[in-house]
C-alpha positions in Angstrom: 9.2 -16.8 -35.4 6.8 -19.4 -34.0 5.4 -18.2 -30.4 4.8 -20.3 -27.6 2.1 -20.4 -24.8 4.4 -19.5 -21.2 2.3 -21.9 -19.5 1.8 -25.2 -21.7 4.0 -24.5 -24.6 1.8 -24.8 -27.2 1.6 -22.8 -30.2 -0.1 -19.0 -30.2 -2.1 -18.4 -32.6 -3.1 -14.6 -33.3 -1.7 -11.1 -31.9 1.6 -10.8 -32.1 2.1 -9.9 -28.3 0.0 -13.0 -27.0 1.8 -14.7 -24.6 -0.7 -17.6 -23.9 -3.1 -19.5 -25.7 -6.3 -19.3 -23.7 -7.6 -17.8 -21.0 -7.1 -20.9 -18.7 -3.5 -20.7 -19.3 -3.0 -17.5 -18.5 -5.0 -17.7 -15.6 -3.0 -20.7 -14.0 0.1 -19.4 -15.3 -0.5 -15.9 -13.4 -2.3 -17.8 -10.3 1.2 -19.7 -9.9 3.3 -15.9 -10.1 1.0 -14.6 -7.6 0.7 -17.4 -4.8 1.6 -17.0 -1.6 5.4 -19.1 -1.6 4.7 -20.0 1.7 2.4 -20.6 4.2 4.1 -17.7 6.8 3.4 -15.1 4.3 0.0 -16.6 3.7 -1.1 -16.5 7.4 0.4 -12.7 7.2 -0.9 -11.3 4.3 -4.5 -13.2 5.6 -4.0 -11.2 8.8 -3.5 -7.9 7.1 -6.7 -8.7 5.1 -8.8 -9.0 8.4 -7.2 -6.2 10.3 -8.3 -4.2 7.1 -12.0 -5.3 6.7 -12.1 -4.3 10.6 -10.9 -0.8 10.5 -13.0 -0.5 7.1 -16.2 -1.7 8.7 -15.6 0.5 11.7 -14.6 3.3 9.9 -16.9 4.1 7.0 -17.0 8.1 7.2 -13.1 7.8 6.7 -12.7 9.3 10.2 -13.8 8.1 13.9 -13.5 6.9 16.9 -13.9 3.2 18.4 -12.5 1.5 21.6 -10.0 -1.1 21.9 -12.3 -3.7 23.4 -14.6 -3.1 20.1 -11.7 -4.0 17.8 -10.0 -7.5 19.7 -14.0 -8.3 19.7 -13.7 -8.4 16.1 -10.6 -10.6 15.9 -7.9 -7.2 15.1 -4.7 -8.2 15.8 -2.4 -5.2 16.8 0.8 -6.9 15.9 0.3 -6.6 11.9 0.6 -3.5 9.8 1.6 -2.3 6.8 3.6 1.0 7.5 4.0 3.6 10.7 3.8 7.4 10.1 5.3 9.6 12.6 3.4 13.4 12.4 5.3 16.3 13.4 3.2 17.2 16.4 4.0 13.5 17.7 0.8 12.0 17.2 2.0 8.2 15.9 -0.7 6.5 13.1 -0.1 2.7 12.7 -1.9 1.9 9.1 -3.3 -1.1 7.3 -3.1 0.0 3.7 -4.7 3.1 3.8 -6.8 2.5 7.0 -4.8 3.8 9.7 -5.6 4.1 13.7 -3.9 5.7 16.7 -4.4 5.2 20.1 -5.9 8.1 22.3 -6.9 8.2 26.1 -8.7 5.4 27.8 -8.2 2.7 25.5 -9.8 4.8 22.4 -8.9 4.8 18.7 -9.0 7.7 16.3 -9.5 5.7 13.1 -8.8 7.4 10.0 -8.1 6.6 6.2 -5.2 8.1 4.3 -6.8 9.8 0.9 -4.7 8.8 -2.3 
């Protein structure tokens, strides 16, 4: 059975479980699975990128403390995370990835990052 290359159709030649046939068609082949379909989730997932470098840049121990000031100075936008954890003694983390913060006294921010 003759193969075919998933992004220009042209025949594979070599391994058996080649799906493409050269390394410019399987890189625009997997650049158009993995685009952004729209320009919302772009500007999102773009969002989520920046909030991250900002709590990574301000938070290179893996634990600390900033102000709120510090991190709208540096463009963080409050509004997007990825996921909310509730502890049990009611302390609420709001994390980007695995870079999390949570709001203390005074306008201050424990930063902390969630081991794997």
């Amino acid at each position: 059975m003759q193969k075919t290359c998933l992004e220009c159709g042209e025949k594979i030649v070599g391994r058996e479980d080649k799906k493409f046939c050269s390394d410019g068609c399987r890189n625009a082949y997997n650049n158009k699975i993995n685009k952004d379909s729209t320009n919302y989730m772009r500007n999102i997932n773009n969002k989520l990128r920046k909030n991250y470098r900002i709590l990574m840049e301000l938070n290179v121990e893996g634990k600390s403390k900033t102000t709120k000031s510090r991190l709208l100075s540096k463009g963080f936008d409050f509004d997007f995370f990825t996921n909310i954890l509730n502890t049990a003694n009611g302390n609420t983390y709001y994390f980007v990835y695995d870079q999390g913060y949570r709001l203390l006294e005074n306008d201050f921010f424990m930063l902390v990052k969630k081991e794997h």
